[in-house]
N, C-alpha and C positions, 0 to 999 in steps of 0.2 A: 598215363603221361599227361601233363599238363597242357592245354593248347596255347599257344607262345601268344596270339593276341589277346588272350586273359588275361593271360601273366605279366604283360605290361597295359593292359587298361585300355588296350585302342579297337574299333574296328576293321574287320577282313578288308577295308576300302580305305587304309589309314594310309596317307603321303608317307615318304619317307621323313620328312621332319616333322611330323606328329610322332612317327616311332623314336628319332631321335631323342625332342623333346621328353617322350613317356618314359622315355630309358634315362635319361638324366634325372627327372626329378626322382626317380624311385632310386636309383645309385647314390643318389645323393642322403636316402636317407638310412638309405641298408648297408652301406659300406664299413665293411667291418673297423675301418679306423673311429669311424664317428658311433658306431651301434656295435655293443658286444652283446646284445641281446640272444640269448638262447637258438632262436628260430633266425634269427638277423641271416646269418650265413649262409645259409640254405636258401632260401629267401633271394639273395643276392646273387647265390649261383645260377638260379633258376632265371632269371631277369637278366643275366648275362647272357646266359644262352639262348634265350628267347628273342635280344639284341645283335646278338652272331646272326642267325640266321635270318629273321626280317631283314636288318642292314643288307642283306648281299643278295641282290634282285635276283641271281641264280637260282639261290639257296630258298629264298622265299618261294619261288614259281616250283620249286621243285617239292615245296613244302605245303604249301595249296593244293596240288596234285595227290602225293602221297604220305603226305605229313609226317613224322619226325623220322621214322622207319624209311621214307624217301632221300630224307639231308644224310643219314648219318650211313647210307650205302646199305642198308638193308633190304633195298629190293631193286629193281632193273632198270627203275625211273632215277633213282641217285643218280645211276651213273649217266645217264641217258639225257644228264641236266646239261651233263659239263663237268661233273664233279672224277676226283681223282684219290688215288689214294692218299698225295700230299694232304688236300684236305681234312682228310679224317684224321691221319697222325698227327694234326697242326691242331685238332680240336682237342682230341686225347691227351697227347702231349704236350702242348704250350706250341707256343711261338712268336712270332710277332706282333701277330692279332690278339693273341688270350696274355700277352703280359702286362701286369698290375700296375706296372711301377714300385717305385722304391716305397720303402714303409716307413710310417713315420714313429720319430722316437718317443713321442708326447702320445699318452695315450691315455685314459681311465684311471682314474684312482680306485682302489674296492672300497667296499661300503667298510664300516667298522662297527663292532657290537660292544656294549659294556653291561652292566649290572647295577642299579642301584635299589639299596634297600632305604627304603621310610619305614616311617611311625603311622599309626593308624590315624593318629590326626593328623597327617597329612594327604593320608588318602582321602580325607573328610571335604579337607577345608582348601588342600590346594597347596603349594607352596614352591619358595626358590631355594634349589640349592647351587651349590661349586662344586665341580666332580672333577679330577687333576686325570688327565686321556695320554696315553704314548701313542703316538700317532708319526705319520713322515708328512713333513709339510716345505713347503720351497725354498730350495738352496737357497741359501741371503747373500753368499757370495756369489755364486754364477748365476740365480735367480733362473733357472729350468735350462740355461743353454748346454749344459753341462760341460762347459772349456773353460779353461782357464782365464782368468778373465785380462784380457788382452787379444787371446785368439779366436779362432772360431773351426768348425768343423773343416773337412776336406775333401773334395771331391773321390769317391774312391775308385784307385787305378785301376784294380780286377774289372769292375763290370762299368766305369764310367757314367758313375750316378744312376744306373738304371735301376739298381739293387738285385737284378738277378742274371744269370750266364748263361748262353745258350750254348748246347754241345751236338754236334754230329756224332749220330752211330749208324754203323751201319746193319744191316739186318736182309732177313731172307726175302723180305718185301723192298728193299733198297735202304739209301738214308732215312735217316728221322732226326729229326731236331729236336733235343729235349729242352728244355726251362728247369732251371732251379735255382734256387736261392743264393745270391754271391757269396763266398766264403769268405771272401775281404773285408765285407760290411754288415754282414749278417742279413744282407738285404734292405737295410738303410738307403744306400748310394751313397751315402758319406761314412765317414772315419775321423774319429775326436783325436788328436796329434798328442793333445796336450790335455788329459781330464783334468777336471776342476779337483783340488785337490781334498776339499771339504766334504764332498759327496762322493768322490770316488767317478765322476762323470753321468753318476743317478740323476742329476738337476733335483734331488730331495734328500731330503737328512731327516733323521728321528727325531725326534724332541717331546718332551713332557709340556703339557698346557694343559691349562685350568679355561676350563668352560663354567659359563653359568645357566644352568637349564630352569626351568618354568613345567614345576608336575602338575598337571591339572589336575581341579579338586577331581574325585571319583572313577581315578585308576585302582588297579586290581593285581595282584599277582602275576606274572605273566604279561598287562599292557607293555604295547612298545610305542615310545616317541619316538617321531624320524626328526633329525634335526640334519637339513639338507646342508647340503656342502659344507660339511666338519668332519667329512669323513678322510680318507687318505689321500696325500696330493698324489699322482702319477707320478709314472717315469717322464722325466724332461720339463716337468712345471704339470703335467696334463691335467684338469679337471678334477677337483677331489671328490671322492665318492659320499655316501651320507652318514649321518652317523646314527644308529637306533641305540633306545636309551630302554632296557627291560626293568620293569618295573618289580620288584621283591618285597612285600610287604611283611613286617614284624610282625611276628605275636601278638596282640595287649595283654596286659594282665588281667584287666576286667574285663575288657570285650571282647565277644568273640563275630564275626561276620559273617552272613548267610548272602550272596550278589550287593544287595545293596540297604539291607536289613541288617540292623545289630542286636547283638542280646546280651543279655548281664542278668548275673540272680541276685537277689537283694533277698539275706537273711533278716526274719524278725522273728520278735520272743512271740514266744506261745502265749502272752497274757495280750499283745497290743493285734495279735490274728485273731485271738476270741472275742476283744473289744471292740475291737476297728481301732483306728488311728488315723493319724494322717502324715507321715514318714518322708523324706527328703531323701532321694537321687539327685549323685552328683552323675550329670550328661558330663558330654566334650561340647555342649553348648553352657554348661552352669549347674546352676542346682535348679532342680524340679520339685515339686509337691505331689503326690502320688493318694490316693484315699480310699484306705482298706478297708473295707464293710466289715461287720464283724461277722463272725466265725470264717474269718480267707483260711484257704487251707492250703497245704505245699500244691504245688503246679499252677497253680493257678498264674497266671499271665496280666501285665497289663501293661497296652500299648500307648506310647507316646509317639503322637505320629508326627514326621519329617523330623525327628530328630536321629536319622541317618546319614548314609552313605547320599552324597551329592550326587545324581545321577549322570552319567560320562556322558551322555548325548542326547540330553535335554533338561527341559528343567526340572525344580524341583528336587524334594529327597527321597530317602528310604525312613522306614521306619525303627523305632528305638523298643523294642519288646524285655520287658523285665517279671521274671521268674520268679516267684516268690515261695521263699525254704523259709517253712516255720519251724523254727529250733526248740526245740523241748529241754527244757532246764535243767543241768545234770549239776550233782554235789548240794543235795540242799540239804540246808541245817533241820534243828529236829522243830524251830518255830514251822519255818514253809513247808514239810511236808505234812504236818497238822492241820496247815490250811487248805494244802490239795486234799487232804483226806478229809475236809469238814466237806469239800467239794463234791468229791463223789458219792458222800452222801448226801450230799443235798441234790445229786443227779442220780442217785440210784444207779449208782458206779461200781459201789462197793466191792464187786466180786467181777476181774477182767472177764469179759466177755468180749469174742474176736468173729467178727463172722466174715466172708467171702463178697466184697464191693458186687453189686450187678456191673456187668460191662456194657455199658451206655452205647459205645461203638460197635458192639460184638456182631454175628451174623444172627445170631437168637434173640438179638435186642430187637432187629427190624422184623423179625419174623414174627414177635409177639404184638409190635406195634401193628403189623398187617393186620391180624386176627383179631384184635381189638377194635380197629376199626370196619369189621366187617357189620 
């Protein structure tokens, strides 16, 4: 059980209007109208409670003594305070002390989610686009009051603006006075005579709008933008929630992404990988120059650095790694393969011979390199 002078922030020697004080500003921020926060509630019941009984110099002396087990008639000093059974069923139940007041009809909008897919060069370099959102945003005719526009709400007669009704029952321990929610007003305290006829008395209508968002360069599949308050307006005009923008990135045809690393293979002939050359990559920055040593062989790698992925949270890029497939010449006339065969005999080729690559990476690689070096 919580100790109630934690739970509103004061010390065992606090006036009663520091407990006031302590109790307002925390209501003020937990109150389920203003915070729909997960924990809000809980939170707020607990601060009430802790407000019941510090307020009521009884209930406090009685709770100093024997603490919460002493307030709530669980042992012989409750009652020995002052305290009565009304009390307890006024805590349990409601009543005059535990009533909320009326609720109001303005409340939170919820957040909204959509989906956009880019291009890979917009995940690179950044970009704007127009995304068209259904969304509820504020009646233009009654603009959140939700009446028609000429009237206005109405006091309601059930529970007399309170929003909720109190009932006597009687029971084997005597009356009790319950609390519950007006059925008149739903607990409002007021009643619309006359709804606004465009909303239906929601104070919000649906409508289709074009937003224009901002993707920062070096989003990713999955990133989400918050674009605050372009989310849903509430019931009665209330506050609109935000809007998150999920980020879907295409395909490319040539590149592929590794976080913030690209890659692409760039095929060459077999004749410019035995020579060298010096070969042209088109980037999503332009074209490159690239300078193949002769005899490059397929896999073999070569980086272009920062010609990546922008990085999302600082500066700087990723790097551009390009793959290089040497293509061996297929369909050749009977001139070219005279000249690949004057080849392999000028390399002492003439008879394929295929042997078994050593694996440079392997676990018998490093084991031979040990023993060598002993």
């Amino acid at each position: 059980m919580s100790d109630h002078y934690e739970v509103l922030g004061v010390s065992r020697d606090a006036s009663p209007d520091e407990i006031k004080k302590a109790y307002r500003r925390l209501a003020r921020k937990l109150h389920p109208d203003v915070n729909d926060g997960p924990q809000a509630a809980e939170r707020f019941k607990e601060v009430s409670r802790a407000y019941e009984v510090l307020s009521n110099p009884d209930k406090r002396r009685a709770y100093d003594l024997g603490g919460d087990a002493a307030v709530s008639g669980g042992g012989a000093a409750g009652f020995g305070a002052g305290f009565g059974f009304s009390d307890i069923f006024e805590t349990i139940f409601g009543g005059q002390g535990a009533q909320r007041g009326p609720a109001s009809r303005r409340r939170p909008g919820q957040n909204a989610l959509i989906r956009l897919e880019i291009e890979l060069r917009e995940a690179v370099f950044g970009s704007e686009r127009e995304v068209q959102i259904d969304t509820a945003v504020l009646c233009p005719t009654c603009q959140g009051s939700c009446c028609r526009p000429g009237t206005s709400p109405r006091t309601c007669d059930v529970c007399g603006g309170r929003g909720q009704v109190q009932r006597v029952a009687r029971s084997l321990l005597g009356q009790v006075m319950t609390t519950s929610t007006c059925p008149g007003c739903g607990g409002y305290g007021t009643v619309i005579p006359e709804p606004c006829l465009e909303c239906s008395g929601e104070g919000r209508v649906r409508t289709r709008r074009t937003l224009r968002i901002k993707v920062p360069a070096g989003v990713d599949t999955g990133t989400r933008i918050q674009l605050s308050g372009e989310g849903e307006v509430g019931p009665a005009g209330g506050p609109p929630g935000d809007l998150y923008v999920e980020i879907v990135e295409r395909p490319d045809e040539t590149f592929s992404r590794r976080g913030d690393d690209l890659h692409c293979t760039l095929e060459v002939p077999m004749t410019s990988a035995a020579l060298g050359a010096t070969l042209e990559v088109k980037t999503l920055d332009g074209v490159e120059r690239i300078d193949l040593r002769p005899g490059t062989q397929s896999g073999e790698v070569h980086t272009l650095r920062s010609f990546g992925v922008q990085h999302l949270r600082s500066g700087g890029r990723g790097d551009l790694h390009v793959h290089i497939d040497v293509k061996t010449p297929a369909g050749l006339d009977e001139e070219q393969a005279e000249l690949l065969r004057q080849l392999a005999r000028l390399r002492g080729e003439e008879q394929a011979e295929a042997r078994l690559a050593f694996n440079h990476g392997g676990v018998f690689s490093k084991l031979k390199e040990k023993l060598a070096g002993r």
